[in-house]
C-alpha positions as CSV (number, residue, x, y, z in Angstrom):
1,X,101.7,85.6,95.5
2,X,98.3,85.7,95.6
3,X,97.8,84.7,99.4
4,X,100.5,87.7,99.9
5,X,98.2,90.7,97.9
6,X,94.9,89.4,99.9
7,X,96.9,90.0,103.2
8,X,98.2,93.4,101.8
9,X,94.6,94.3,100.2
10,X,92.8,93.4,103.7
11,X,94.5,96.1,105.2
12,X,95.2,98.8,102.3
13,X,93.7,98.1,99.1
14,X,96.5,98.5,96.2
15,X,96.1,100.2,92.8
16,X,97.5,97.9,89.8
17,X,101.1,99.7,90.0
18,X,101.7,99.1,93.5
19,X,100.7,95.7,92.9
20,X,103.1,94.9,90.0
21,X,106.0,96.6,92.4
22,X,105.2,94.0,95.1
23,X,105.5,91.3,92.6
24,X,108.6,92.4,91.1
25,X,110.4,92.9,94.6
26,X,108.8,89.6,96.6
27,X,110.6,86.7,96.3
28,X,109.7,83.1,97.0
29,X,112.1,81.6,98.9
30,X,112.1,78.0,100.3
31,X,113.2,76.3,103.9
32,X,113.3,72.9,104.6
33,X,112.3,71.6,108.0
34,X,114.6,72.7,110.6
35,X,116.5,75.1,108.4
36,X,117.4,78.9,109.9
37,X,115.8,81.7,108.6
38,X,117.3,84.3,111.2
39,X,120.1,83.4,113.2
40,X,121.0,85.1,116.4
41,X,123.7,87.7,116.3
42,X,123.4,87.9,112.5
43,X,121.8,90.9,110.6
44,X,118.6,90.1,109.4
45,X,117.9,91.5,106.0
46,X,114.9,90.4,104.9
47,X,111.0,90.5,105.7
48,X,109.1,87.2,105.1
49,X,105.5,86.4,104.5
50,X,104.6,83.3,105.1
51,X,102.4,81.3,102.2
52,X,102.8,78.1,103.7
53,X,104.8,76.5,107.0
54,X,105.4,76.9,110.5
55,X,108.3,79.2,111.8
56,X,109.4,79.5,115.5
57,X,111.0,82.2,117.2
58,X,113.7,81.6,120.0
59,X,116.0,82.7,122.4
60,X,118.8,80.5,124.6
61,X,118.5,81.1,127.8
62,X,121.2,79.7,130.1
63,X,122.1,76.9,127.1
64,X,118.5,75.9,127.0
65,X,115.7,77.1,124.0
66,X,112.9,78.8,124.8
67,X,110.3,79.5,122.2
68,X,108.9,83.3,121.9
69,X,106.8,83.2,119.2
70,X,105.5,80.1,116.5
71,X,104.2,82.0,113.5
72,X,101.5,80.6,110.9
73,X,100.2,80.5,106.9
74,X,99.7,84.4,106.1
75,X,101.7,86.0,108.4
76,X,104.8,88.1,108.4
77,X,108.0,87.5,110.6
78,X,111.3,89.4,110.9
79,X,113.5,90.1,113.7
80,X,112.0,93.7,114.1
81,X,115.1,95.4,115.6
82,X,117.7,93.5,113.4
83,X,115.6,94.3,110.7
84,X,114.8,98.1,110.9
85,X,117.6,99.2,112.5
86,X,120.5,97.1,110.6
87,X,121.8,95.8,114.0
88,X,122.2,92.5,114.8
89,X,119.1,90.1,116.2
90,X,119.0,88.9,119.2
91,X,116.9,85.7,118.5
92,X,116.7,82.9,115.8
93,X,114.0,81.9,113.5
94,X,114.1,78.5,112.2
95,X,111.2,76.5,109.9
96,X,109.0,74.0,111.8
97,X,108.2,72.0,108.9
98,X,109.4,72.6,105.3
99,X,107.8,76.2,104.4
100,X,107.3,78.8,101.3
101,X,107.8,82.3,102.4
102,X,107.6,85.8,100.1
103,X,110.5,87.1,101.0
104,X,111.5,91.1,101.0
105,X,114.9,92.3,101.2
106,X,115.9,95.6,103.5
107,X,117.0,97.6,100.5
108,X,113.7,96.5,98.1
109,X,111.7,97.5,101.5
110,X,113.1,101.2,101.1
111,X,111.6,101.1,97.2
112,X,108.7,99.6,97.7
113,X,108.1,102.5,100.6
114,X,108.0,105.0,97.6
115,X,105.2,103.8,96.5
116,X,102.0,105.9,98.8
117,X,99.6,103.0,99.1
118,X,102.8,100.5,99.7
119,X,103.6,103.0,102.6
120,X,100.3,103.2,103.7
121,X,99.8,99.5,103.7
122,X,104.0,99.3,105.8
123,X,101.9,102.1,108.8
124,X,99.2,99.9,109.0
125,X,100.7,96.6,109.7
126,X,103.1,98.6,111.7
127,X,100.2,99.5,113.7
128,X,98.8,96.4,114.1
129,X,101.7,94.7,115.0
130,X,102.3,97.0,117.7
131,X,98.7,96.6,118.8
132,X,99.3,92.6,119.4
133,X,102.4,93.2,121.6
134,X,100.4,95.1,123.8
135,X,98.4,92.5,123.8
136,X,101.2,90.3,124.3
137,X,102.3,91.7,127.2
138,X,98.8,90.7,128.7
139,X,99.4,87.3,127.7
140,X,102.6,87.3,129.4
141,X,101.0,88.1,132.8
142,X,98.3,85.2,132.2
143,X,98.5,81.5,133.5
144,X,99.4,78.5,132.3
145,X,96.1,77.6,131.2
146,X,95.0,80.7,130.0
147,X,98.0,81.0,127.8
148,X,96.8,77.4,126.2
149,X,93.3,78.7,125.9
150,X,94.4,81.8,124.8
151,X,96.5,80.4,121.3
152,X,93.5,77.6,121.2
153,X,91.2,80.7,120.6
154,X,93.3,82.9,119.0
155,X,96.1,81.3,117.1
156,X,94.9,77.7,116.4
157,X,97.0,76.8,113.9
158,X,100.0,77.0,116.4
159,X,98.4,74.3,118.5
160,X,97.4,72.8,115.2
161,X,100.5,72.5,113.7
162,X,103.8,73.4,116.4
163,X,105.2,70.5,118.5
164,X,103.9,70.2,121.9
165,X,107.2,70.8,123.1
166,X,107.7,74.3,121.5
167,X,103.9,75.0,122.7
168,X,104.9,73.8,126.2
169,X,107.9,76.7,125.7
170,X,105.9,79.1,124.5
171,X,103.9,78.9,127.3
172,X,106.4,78.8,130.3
173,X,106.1,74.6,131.3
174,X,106.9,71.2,130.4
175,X,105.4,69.1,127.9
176,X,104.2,66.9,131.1
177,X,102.3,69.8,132.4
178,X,101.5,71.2,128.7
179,X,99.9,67.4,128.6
180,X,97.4,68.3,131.6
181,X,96.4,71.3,130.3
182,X,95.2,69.8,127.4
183,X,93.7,66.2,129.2
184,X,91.7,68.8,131.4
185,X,90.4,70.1,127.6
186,X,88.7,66.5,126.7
């Protein structure tokens, strides 16, 4: 739990009630490699915080996977429209490698949001999450190799830690280009 309240505190530091309410409504759950988190055209009804693992986030497209997103140790994931709106997702989220998360159920969301510093905390990841898909949608316009140089400097613990194949997905080739990319690197 601790990795959890450090990522909360960064961004809105917590009095001891607040605290004790984020402990009593997070939950550690546990996926094994492979296993689905979110699946596609399912409600998803929980937030998760990753404390350990490697989750990927995917779409198929014409029969065939193509990875969106591979979150990381100390993140959070959730389909976001599922999620907040109740509706059902539009993508799957399945565990990399066999990964902890904090999970945080729809309903204990709306309790914990009665809490001010809780709320404040939920408006500023809110705004920072909205802040990196602006600047994913720059990342989308970039090359190849500036997509790989891009997570390298950014997020290294997806090139770290994701197959090449889901890296080569995320960004738009094969694993035989992906493989140039990083030969030209060395």
């Amino acid at each position: 739990m601790t990795e959890l309240l450090n990522t909360i505190n960064s961004l809105q530091k917590l009095d001891s009630e607040t605290e004790q309410a984020v402990k009593k409504y997070f939950v550690e759950d546990k996926f094994l490699k492979n296993e689905f988190i979110i699946n596609e055209d399912k409600i998803c009804t929980k937030i998760y915080f990753i404390k350990s693992g490697l989750i990927k986030r995917f779409s198929l497209q014409d029969g065939i996977e193509v990875t969106k997103w591979i979150y990381t140790d100390n993140q959070f994931v959730t389909s976001l429209s599922s999620f907040f709106e109740q509706k059902p997702s539009f993508e799957s989220f399945q565990a990399c490698e066999d990964t902890i998360v904090y999970s945080l159920s729809h309903q204990d969301e709306q309790l914990l949001l009665e809490y001010p510093l809780f709320s404040k905390f939920h408006i500023k990841l809110l705004r920072f999450y909205l802040s990196r898909l602006n600047e994913f949608h720059h990342y989308t316009s970039m090359t190849a190799h500036e997509k790989y140089f891009y997570l390298l400097k950014s997020f290294p613990q997806i090139i770290l830690k994701a197959k090449l194949k889901d890296i080569a997905s995320l960004i738009g080739v094969n694993p035989e280009t992906l493989s140039r990319i990083r030969a030209q690197i060395t």
